[in-house]
Phi, psi and omega in degrees: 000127175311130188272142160293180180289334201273333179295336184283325175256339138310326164295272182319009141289315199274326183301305182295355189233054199257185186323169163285154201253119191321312159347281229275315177321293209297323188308307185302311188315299194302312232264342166315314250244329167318291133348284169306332196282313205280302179288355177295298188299321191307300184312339167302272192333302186309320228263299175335319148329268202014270205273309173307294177308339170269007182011051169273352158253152147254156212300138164291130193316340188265000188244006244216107165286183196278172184039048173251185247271339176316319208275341190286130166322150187280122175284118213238353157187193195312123169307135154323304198271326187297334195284294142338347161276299198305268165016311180265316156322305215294316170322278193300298179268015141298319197273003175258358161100355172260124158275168209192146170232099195305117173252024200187129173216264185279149165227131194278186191263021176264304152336317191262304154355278163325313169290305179292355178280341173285160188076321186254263166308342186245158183297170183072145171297125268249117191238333165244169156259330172296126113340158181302130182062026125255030169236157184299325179282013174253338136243038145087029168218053160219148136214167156244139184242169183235146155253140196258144187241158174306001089337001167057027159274168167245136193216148180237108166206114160327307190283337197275163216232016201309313158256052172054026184270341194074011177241154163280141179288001188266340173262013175270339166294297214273316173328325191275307179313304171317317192275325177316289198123026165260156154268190157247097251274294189326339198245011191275160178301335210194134204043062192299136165246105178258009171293294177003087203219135185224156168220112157275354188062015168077004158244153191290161188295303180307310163325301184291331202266332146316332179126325184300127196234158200268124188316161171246137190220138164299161212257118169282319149179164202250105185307000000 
């Protein structure tokens, strides 16, 4: 029987068009998958930057430019002009009739560790917030002082009047300290620390803790 016209031209529709070939379906699927896999990573890479410029990881050795925070000496006590502002507080608020006792200067970072772990893991009460290499005493531009009384106790009593001026001798301390070029723990916004007396040079903890350290210069003179 002779075929119709319309069956002639379903065949030649089917011939001319066919299905996709499976092959070609698994290609595409891979080079999908492929892609993706490629922007998974970028974004890791990104976000890892990140997370790195913010120093919240420390940098992988293999990400570490040259002269970075590896190559800086290890900080082993008090910067030289702090040491000198102390040195010289101490000096100053003698000839004010107060004595006064550094109980606290440079601290490595197993030391603050330690501190910070007390209150938490450890007995006693919670005396820092800081970890090891985010406190100031851990590169040598912190110290804290106590007053020492005419009776050789040491006492942090806010209140005490010893050499009878009628001012506390503990904010007559910190008034000397202040003109010296310390700041004060007493004055921070939040947890206050008032043994507490820092000189930052204007860097910051993420500065230091990178490697940036405040020049050492001699003191020519101290007010």
């Amino acid at each position: 029987m002779k075929p119709n016209r319309q069956d002639i031209m379903v065949t030649r529709s089917a011939h001319e068009f066919p299905a996709p070939y499976p092959a070609d379906h698994e290609r595409n699927l891979r080079r999908v998958k492929r892609r993706s896999r490629r922007n998974t990573l970028l974004l890791l890479l990104i976000t890892l930057g990140f997370i790195i410029y913010w120093n919240k990881l420390p940098i992988p050795e293999f990400l570490e430019p040259e002269n970075s925070v590896r190559d800086i000496s290890p900080v082993t006590g008090l910067h030289p002009i702090v040491a000198a502002k102390q040195n010289e507080l101490i000096r100053l608020t003698g000839k004010a009739g107060i004595t006064i006792l550094i109980t606290d200067g440079f601290r490595s970072k197993e030391e603050q560790d330690a501190l910070y772990r007390q209150g938490r893991s450890d007995d006693g009460p919670i005396v820092t917030h800081a970890k090891g290499g985010e406190s100031y005493h851990n590169y040598g531009l912190a110290i804290d002082f106590a007053l020492r009384t005419d009776d050789g106790n040491v006492i942090w009593d806010l209140e005490y009047d010893g050499n009878g001026n009628g001012e506390s001798d503990w904010m007559e301390v910190v008034s000397i300290a202040k003109e010296l070029g310390f700041t004060w723990g007493g004055d921070w916004a939040s947890f206050r620390d008032y043994p507490h007396l820092q000189m930052d040079f204007g860097y910051s903890i993420r500065e230091l803790k990178n490697g940036k350290r405040p020049p050492v210069q001699a003191e020519t003179s101290i007010p």
